[in-house]
N, C-alpha and C positions, 0 to 999 in steps of 0.2 A: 835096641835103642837107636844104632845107627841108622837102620832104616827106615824107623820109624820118622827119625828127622828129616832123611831123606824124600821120603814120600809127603811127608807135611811141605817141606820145601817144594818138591816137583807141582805140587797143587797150587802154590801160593803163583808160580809162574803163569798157571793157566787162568788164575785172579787178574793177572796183571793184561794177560790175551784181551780178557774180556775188558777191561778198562781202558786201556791202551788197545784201540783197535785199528793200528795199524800192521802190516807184512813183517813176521819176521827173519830176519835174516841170520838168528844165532843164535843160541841159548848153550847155556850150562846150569847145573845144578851141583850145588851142593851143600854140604851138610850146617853150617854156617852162614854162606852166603851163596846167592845165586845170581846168575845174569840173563837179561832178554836182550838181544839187538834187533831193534825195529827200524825198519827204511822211512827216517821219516827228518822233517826239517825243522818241524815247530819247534816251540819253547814252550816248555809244559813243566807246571809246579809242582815236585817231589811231593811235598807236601799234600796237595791236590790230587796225587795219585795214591799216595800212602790214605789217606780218608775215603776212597773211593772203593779200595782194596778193602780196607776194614769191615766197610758196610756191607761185602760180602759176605767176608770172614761170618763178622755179625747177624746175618743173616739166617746162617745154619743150612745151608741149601743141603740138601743130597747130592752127593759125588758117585757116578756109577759108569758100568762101562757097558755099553750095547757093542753090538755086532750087526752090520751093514755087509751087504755086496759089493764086489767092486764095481758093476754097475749102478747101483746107488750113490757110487763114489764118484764117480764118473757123470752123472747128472745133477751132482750138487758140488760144484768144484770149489765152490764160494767155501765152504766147512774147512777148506786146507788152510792154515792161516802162517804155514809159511812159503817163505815164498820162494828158496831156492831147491829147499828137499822135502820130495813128495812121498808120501807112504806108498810103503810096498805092495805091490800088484799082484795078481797070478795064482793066489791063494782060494781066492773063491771068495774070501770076504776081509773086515776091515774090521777093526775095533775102534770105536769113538768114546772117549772120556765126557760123559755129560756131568753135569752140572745146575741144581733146580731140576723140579717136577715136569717133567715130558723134555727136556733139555733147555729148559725154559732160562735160564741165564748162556750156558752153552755148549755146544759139541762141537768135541776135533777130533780126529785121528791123533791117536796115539796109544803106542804099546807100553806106555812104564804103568812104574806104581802111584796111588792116590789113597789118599784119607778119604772115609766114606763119609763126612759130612762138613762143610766149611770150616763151622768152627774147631776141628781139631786142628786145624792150619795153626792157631792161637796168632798172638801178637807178632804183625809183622810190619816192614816199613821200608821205602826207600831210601837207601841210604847217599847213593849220586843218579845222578846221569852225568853220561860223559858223552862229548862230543866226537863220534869215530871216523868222520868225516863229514861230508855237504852232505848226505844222505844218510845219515845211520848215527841213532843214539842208543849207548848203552844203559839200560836201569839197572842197579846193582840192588835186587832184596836181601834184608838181613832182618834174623825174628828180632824180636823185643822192638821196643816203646824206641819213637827216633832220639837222639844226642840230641841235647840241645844246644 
């Protein structure tokens, strides 16, 4: 059960990548709540990103992991979406978390776990963002329906 929330959690983060496409600079996971730090200035509505997330959720996409070279890796640098730690090298190849049919919402590098289709993520929502400097806001995801 713990991991399974865990991996529901770790997916809803890669929800957020895709909605929220700016650099990240931090994330955690965990089984209640998790966090993204993105380098970024705006003012963007919790709200607005919790509906946008959903529609994924809702969408049902396919969650899957391919396998890339590191030369592949290497010629599409744009797929690394954060921005100060880069996946590991030297191995020969790369595993990328896709999302949607032929990666059609989207692919990163990354070695964790994942739910194999959106909606097991189930009901999720942003609960703050917080300001962590001139550069960098945190979203805090947490499941269930938001407080009102």
């Amino acid at each position: 059960a713990r991991r399974y929330r865990l991996m529901r959690m770790h997916t809803a983060c890669h929800i957020l990548s895709v909605v929220c496409q700016f650099p990240i600079t931090g994330a955690a996971v965990g089984e209640d709540e998790s966090r993204v730090d993105f380098d970024m200035t705006d003012t963007i509505d919790k709200d607005e990103v919790t509906a946008a997330m959903m529609e994924v959720v809702g969408a049902n996409h396919p969650v899957y992991v391919r396998w890339i070279t590191d030369e592949e890796l290497a010629a599409n640098p744009g797929i690394v979406k954060s921005k100060n730690v880069r996946p590991p090298l030297g191995m020969g190849r790369v595993s990328l978390v896709c999302i949607g049919e032929n990666s059609s919402v989207d692919s990163q590098p990354c070695g964790g776990t994942h739910v194999s289709e959106t909606q097991e993520v189930g009901e999720i929502h942003i609960a703050k963002i917080e300001k962590k400097g001139r550069e960098n806001r945190r979203f805090r995801i947490r499941f269930g329906k938001p407080e009102a």
